[in-house]
C-alpha positions in Angstrom: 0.0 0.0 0.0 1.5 3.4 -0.7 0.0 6.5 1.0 0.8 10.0 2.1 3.2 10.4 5.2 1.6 11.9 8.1 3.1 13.3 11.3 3.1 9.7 13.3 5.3 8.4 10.7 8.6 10.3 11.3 10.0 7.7 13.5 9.4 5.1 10.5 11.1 7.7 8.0 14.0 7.8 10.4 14.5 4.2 10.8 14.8 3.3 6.6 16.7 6.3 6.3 19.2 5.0 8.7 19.0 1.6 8.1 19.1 2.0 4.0 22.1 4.4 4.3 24.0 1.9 6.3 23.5 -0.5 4.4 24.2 1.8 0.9 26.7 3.8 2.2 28.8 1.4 4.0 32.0 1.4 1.4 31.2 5.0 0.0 31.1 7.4 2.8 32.3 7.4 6.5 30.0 6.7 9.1 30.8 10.2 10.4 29.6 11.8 7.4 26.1 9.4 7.5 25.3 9.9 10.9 25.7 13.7 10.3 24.0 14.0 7.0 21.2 11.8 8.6 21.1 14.1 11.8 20.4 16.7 9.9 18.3 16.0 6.9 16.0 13.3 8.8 15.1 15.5 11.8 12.0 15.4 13.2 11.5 19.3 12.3 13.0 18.7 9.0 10.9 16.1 8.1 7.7 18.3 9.3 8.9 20.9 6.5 9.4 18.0 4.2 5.8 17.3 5.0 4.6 20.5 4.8 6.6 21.4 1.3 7.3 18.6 -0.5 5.5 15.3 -1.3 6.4 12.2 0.9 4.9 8.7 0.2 5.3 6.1 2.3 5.0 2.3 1.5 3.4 -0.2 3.6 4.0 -4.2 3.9 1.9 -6.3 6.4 1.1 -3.4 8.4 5.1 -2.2 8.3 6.5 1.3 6.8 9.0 -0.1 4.5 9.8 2.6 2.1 9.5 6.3 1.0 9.8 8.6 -1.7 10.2 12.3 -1.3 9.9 14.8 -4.6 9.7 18.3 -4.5 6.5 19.6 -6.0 6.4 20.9 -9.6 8.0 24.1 -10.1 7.3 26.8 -12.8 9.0 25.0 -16.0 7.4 21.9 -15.2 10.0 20.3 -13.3 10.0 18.4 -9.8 13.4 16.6 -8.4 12.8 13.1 -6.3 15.2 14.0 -3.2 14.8 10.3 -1.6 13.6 6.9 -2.0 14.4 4.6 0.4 13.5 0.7 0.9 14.5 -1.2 4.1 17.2 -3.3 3.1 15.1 -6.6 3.8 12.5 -5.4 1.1 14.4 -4.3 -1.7 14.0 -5.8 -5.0 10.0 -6.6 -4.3 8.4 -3.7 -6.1 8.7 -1.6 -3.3 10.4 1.4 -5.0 8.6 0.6 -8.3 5.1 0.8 -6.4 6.8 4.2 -4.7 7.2 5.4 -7.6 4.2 4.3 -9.4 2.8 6.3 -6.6 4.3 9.1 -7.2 4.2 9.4 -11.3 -0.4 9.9 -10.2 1.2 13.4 -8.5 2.9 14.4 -11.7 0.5 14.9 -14.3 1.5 18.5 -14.7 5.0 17.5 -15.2 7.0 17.5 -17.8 10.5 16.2 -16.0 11.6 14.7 -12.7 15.3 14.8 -11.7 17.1 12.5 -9.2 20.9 13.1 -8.4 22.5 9.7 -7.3 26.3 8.7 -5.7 28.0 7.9 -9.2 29.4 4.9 -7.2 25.9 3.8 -6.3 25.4 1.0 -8.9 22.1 -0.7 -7.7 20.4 2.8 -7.5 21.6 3.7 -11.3 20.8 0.6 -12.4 17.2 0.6 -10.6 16.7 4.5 -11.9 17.7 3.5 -15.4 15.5 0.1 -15.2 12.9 3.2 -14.7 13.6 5.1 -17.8 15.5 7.9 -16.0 18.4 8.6 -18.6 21.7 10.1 -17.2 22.7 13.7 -18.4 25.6 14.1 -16.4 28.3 13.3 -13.8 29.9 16.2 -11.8 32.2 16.5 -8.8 30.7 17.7 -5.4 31.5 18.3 -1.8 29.0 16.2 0.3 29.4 17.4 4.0 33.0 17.7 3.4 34.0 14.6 1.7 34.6 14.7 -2.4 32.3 12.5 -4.5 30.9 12.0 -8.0 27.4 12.9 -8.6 25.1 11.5 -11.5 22.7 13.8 -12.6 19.5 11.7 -14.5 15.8 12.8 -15.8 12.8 11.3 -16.3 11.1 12.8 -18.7 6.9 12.5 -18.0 4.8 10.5 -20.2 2.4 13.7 -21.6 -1.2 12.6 -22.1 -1.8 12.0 -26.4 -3.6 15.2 -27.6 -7.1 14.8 -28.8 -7.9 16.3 -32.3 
């Protein structure tokens, strides 16, 4: 089942965060860096905003939070970037993510392209984004809370509904 977050589910949020970005991020970035980056961007205040101004989905198994996607919402030109999708170690490759995202493709209908940026060294999330049809436009160099890494940069460019004549 995939719904919209609400406030009782921040603990849940907090718990795939960490446990997916341990288990991602393991060989790619010190646990230092994770634990800070998680501090920070999965606090219970930030994750209010995140409610209150962006989109945040949340997938369900057997009664469980197992998942999430966070996009921001559609800005001007059309555009909306997915900031997060996360799936619990134990119930990735399931269709989790592709439900999650599924899910969130119902919000876009205005949309003409949604952006995620990925670790360049994260294979199993390229390979999932590009098993998506998100195609990569570019890979750039970065500073992520002091440590240097590669960034891919992909789109996904919205299905547009077939004009009637």
């Amino acid at each position: 089942m995939i719904r919209q977050m609400i406030e009782e589910d921040i603990a849940a949020v907090q718990h795939i965060a960490r446990e997916t970005w341990k288990a991602t991020y393991k060989e790619l970035l010190p646990e230092t860096v994770q634990q800070k980056f998680l501090d920070s961007a999965y606090s219970t205040p930030m994750l209010l905003k995140r409610m209150e101004k962006t989109e945040v989905l949340i997938a369900e198994r057997d009664g469980r939070s197992v998942g999430f996607f966070n996009m921001t919402r559609i800005d001007e030109d059309g555009d909306a970037e997915l900031t997060a999708l996360y799936v619990l170690p134990d119930y990735q490759r399931q269709g989790v993510g592709m439900e999650l995202f599924e899910g969130a493709l119902t919000l876009l209908d205005d949309a003409i392209k949604l952006f995620v940026y990925v670790d360049d060294l994260n294979e199993p999330a390229k390979a999932f984004y590009e098993k998506l049809g998100f195609e990569l436009l570019e890979v750039f160099d970065e500073d992520f809370e002091g440590v240097a890494v590669e960034t891919a940069q992909y789109v996904y460019m919205i299905p547009q509904s077939a004009l009637c004549i």
